[in-house]
N, C-alpha and C positions, 0 to 999 in steps of 0.2 A: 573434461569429465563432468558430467549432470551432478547434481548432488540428489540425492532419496528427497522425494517428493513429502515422504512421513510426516515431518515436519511440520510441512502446508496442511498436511492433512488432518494431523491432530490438533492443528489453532480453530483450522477451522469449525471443524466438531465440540469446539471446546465448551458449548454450551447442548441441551437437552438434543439428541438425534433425529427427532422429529421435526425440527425448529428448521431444517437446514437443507435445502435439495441441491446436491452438485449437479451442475451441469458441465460439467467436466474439467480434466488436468489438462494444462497445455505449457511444455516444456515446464519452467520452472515455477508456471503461476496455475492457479486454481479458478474455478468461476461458481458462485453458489447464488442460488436465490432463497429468501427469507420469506414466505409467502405469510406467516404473521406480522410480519414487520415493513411488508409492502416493499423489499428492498433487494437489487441485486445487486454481488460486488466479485470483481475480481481479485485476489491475494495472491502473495508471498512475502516468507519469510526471508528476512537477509542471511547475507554466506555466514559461514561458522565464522565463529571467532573467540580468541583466547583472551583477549581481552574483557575485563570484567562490564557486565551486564545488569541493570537493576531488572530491567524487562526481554520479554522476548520481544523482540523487533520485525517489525511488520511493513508491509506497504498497500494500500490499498485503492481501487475505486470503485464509488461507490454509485449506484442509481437510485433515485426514489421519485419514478412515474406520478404517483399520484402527487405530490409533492414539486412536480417540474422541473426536479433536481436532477442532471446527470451527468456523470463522466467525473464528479466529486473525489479528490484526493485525498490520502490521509495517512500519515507516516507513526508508529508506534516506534520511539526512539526506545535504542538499546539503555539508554540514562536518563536517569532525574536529569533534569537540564538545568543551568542554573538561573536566577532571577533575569528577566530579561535577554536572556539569549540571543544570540543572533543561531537561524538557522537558514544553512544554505543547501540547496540540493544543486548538485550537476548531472545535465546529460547530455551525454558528448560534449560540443561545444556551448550547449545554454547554461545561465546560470538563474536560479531563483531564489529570493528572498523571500522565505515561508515564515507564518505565525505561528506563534509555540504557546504549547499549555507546559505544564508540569513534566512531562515524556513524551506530548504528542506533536502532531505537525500539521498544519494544513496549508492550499494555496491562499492568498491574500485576496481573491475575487474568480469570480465563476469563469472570465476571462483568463484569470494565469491557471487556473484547473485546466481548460484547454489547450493550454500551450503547453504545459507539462505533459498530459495524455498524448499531444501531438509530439514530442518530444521525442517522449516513452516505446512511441511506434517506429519512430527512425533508428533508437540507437539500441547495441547491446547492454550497456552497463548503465547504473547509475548510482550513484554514493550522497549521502548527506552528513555534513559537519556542523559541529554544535561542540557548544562547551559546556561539560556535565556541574553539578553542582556543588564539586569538589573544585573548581576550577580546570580543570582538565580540559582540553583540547578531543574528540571519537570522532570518528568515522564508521557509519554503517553503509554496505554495500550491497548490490542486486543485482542479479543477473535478471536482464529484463526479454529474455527466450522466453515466448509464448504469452508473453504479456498482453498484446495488441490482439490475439485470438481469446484468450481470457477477457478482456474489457468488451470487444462483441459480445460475446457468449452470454455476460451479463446484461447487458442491455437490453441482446435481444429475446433474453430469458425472462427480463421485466414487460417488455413489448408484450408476450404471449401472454403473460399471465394479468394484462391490463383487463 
């Protein structure tokens, strides 16, 4: 079963309405471009969960054309993470050893960004572990349907708008 797109839709939006052009939904992810910010990115949010949350939890990639920057990842962890964390993503069979801020995540070089995106295209699912700042052990999860049409879409929506 799909979950409501809603969601995606209101992280997205979640700044001024002008600021933001969809370029469309595709299955679970979204694609927008930023044309004041010079930036295009595909998203979604991770599946529900009842477990306790500091943030809404996010996945993203991101383009920045002018910048030479593309196919950029970036994980909005559902916790404060704790000092030094280890954070690990899986997809299908890869495993990646990502850098952490305070909630967030990123790849460790513009090379493992693409391995992940290439990942990201082959599999359904994908989850990241970390330990929040309580000491705790989470897992956030992603259905990754329409992901790999979503990261086009951005790309080729910063393409047009070079």
């Amino acid at each position: 079963m799909l979950r409501p797109v809603l969601p995606l839709l209101l992280l997205a939006v979640a700044s001024p309405l002008w600021a933001r052009d969809s370029l469309g939904v595709f299955g679970q992810w979204g694609a927008f471009a930023e044309p004041e910010r010079q930036r295009c990115y595909a998203i979604a949010t991770a599946d529900e969960s009842r477990a306790r949350r500091d943030f809404q939890p996010y996945a993203s990639v991101g383009t920045w054309p002018r910048r030479n920057v593309r196919s950029q990842v970036h994980f909005r962890l559902s916790r404060e993470l704790a000092e030094r964390a280890n954070v690990r993503l899986a997809i299908g069979g890869a495993r990646f050893d990502l850098i952490a801020g305070e909630g967030d995540a990123w790849a460790t070089s513009a090379s493992e960004d693409a391995a992940i995106v290439t990942a990201m295209r082959a599999a359904g699912r994908m989850s990241i572990r970390a330990t929040d700042n309580r000491g705790n052990r989470f897992s956030d999860y992603y259905n990754l349907d329409g992901a790999a049409t979503a990261i086009d879409a951005a790309n080729v929506g910063c393409t047009r708008r070079e």
